[in-house]
C-alpha positions in Angstrom: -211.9 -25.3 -5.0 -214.0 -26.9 -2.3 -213.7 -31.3 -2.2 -216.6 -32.9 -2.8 -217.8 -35.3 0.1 -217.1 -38.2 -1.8 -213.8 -37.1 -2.9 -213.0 -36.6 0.6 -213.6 -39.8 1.7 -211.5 -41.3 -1.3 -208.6 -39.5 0.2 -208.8 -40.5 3.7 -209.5 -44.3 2.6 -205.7 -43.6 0.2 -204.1 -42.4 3.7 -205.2 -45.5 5.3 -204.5 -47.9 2.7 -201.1 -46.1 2.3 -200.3 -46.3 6.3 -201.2 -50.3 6.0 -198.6 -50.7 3.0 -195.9 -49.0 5.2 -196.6 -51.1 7.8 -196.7 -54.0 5.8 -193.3 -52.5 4.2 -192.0 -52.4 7.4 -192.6 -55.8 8.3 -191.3 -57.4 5.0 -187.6 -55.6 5.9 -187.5 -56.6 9.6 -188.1 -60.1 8.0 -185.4 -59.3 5.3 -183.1 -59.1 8.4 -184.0 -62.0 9.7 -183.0 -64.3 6.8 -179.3 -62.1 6.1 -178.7 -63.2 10.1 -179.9 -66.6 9.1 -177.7 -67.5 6.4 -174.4 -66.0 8.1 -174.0 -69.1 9.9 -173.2 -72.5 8.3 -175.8 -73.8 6.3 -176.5 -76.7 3.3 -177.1 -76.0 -0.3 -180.9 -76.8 0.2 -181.1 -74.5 3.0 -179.5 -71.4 1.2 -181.3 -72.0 -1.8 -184.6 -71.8 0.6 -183.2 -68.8 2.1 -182.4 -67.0 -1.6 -186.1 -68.1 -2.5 -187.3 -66.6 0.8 -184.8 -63.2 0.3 -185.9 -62.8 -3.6 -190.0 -63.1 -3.0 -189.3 -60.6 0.4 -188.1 -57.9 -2.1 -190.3 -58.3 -5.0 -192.8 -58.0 -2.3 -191.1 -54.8 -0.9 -190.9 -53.0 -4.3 -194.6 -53.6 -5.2 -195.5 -52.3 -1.7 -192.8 -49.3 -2.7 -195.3 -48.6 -6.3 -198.3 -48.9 -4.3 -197.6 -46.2 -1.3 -195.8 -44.2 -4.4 -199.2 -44.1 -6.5 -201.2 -43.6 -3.4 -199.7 -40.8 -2.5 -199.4 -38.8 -6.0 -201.4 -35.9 -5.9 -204.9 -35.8 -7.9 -205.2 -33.2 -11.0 -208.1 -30.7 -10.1 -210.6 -32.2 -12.8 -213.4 -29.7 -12.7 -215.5 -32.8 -14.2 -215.5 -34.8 -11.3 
């Protein structure tokens, strides 16, 4: 079954927008690293606390990032309406 024009350009837009959330993914565990070498050396409670906050929003981050290349790449059904 032959991919409509439009359809086609739907796709390569998904394999763009996916490549720019694994990017982005990429960048969000580089600075993950950053903060676990941060904290290993003596710091204050406020400091820790501001790193935890930092950590915590980093991996929400990551794990949305995770559902949105997930659901990008799932594979259309063939919907002989469309």
């Amino acid at each position: 079954m032959k991919m409509s024009l439009k359809r086609q350009k739907l796709n390569s837009m998904s394999i763009e927008q996916s490549l720019a959330f694994e990017v982005k993914q990429r960048f969000c565990y580089i600075e993950l690293e950053k903060w676990k070498h941060y904290l290993c050396n003596k710091r204050t409670i406020e400091e820790v606390e501001a790193a935890i906050a930092a950590t915590t929003s980093i991996i929400v981050e990551i794990q949305n990032l995770e559902n949105k290349i997930y659901n990008e790449n799932i594979p259309e059904y063939d919907d002989p309406l469309i």
